[in-house]
C-alpha positions in Angstrom: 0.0 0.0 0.0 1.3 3.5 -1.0 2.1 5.2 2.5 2.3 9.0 0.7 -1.6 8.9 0.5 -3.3 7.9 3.9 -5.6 10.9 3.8 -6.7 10.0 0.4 -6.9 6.1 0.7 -9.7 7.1 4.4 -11.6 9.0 2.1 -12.0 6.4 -0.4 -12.9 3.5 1.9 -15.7 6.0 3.6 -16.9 6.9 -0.2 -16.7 3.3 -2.2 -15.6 0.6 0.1 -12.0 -0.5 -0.8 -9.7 0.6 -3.3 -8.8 -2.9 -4.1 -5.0 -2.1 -5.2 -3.9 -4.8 -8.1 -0.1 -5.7 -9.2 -1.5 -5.9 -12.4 -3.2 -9.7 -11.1 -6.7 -10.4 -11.2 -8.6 -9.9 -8.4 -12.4 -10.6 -7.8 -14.8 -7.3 -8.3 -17.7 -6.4 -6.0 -20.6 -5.6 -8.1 -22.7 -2.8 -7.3 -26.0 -3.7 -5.6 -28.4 -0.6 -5.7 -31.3 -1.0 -2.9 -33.1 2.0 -4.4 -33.6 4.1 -7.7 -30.9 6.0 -6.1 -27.3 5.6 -7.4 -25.0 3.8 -5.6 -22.5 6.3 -5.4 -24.9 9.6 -5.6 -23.4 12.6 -3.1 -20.0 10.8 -3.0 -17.1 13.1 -3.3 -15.5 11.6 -6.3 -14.5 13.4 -9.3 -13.9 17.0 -10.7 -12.6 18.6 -13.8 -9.1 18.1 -15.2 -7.5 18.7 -18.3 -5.0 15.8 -19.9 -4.2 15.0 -24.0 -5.6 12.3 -25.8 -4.3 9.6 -28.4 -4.4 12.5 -31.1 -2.3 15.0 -29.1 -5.2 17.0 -28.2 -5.8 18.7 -25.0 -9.4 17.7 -23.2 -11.0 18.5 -20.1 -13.6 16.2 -18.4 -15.9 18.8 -18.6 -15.9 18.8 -22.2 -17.9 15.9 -22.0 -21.1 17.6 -20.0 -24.2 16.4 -21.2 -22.4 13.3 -21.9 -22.2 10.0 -19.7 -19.1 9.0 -19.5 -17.4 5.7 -18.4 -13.7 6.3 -16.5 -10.8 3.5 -16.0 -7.3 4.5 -14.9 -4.5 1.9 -16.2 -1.9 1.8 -18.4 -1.6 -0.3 -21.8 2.0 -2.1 -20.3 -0.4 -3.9 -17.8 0.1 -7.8 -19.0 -3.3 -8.4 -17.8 -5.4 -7.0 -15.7 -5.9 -3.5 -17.7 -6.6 -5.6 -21.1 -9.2 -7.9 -19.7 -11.2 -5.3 -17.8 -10.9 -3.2 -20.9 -12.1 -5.8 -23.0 -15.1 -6.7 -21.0 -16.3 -3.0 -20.3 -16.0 -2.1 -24.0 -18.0 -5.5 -24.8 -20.7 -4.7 -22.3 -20.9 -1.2 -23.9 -21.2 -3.0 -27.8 -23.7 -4.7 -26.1 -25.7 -1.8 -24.6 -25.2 -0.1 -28.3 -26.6 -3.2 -30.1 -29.6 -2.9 -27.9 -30.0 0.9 -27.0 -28.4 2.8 -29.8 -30.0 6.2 -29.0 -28.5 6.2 -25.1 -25.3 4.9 -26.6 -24.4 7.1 -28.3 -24.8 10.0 -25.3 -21.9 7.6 -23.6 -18.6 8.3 -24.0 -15.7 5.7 -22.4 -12.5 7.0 -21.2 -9.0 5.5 -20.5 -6.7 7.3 -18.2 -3.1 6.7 -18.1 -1.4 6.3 -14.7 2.0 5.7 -16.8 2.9 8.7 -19.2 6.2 7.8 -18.9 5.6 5.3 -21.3 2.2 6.1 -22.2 3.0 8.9 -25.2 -0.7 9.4 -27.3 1.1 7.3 -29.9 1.2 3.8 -27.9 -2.5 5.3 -26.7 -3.5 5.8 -29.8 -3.0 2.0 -31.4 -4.3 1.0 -27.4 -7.5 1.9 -27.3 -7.9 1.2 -30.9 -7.9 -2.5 -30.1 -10.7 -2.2 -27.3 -13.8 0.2 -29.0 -13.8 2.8 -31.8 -14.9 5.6 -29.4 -12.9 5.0 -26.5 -10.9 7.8 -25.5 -7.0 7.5 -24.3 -5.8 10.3 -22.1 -2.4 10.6 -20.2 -0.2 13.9 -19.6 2.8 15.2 -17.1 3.3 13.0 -13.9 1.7 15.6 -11.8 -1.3 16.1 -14.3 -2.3 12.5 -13.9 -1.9 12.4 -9.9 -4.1 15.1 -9.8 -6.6 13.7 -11.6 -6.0 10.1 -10.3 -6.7 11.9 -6.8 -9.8 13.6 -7.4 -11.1 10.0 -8.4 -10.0 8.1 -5.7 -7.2 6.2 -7.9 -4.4 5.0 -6.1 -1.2 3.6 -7.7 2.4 3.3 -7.1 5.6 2.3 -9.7 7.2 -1.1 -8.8 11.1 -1.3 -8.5 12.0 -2.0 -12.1 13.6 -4.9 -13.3 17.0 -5.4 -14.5 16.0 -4.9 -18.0 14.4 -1.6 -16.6 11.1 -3.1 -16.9 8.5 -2.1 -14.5 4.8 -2.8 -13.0 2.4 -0.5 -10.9 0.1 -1.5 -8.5 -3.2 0.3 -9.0 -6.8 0.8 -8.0 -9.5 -1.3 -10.4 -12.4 0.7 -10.4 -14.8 1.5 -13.2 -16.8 4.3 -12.7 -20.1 5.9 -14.6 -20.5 9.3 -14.0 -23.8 11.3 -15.2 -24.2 14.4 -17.8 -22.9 16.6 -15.6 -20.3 14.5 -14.4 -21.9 13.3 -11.2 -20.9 9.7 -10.0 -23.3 6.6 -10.3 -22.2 3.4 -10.4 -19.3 1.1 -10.4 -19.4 -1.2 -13.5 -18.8 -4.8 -12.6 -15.9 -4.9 -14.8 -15.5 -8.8 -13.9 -18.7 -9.8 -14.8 -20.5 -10.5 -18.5 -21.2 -8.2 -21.1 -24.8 -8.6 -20.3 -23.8 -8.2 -16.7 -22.0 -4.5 -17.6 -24.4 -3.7 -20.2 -27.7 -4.2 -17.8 -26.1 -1.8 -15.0 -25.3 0.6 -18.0 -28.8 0.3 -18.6 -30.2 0.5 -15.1 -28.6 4.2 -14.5 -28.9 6.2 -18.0 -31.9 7.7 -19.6 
């Protein structure tokens, strides 16, 4: 556990839970149970505007997504496992939602957020998200640019030592979140689960 964020990793388990932390090893999600219409993760202090540059070299700002839902996983494309599979099965439950709702679909917009810009230049993002969905959205920036925006949504991670080939792993939060139109959280996706299982809670929180 990163020690340099004790403030920030209280504040997560009083909003969400746990901040399951992963060393890139798969790790069993808790799915979202809603008792109410009421989101599961309505009033909770997660989230905020920030301003990073996507796969095309672009600069974007959460915001300019308002009206928008949007779907929001930190990771980074070196991740042998854990980042590709939850990828893959988000963006699967999402083709699935599309195939079935096209009209809300296409008011969601996913988002991947590198925790690794060392590495993570908008060309690797660029061919990285390509492989997942057409629309999904690769952002990464300076070191200090993603920690602030990794803090304001509860994301904790921390770099490995790296190998002798200078190789490394970080150990990072899984969470996938959807926030609302004006960028309000709702849910945590059950990234583990089916596509029918993502695609139905996509389905149970947007109008």
């Amino acid at each position: 556990m990163n020690k340099k964020h004790p403030s920030l990793l209280a504040t997560i388990l009083l909003a969400i839970g746990v901040a399951m932390l992963s060393a890139c090893n798969p790790q069993p999600a808790e799915t979202p149970i809603a008792t109410s219409e009421e989101p599961p993760l309505a009033g909770a202090r997660i989230g905020g505007d920030f301003t990073l540059t996507d796969q095309n070299g672009k600069k974007v700002s959460f915001s300019d997504f308002d009206g928008q839902y949007r779907i929001l996983y930190f990771g980074y494309s070196y991740c042998p496992d854990v980042c590709p599979v939850d990828l893959q099965q988000l963006m699967a439950g999402l083709r699935v939602f599309e195939k079935n709702n096209p009209e809300r679909a296409a008011k969601i917009q996913p988002i991947f957020i590198s925790i690794d810009p060392a590495r993570d230049t908008p060309g690797v993002l660029k061919d990285y998200v390509g492989a997942f969905h057409p629309r999904l959205i690769g952002l990464t920036g300076s070191e200090q640019e993603i920690k602030d925006a990794a803090d304001k949504y509860l994301i904790l991670y921390n770099k490995q030592e790296p190998n002798a080939e200078g190789g490394y792993l970080l150990d990072h939060s899984r969470q996938a979140y959807l926030f609302g139109p004006r960028g309000e959280p709702i849910a945590l996706l059950p990234y583990d689960g089916t596509p029918q299982d993502i695609a139905a809670e996509i389905d149970r929180w947007t109008k």
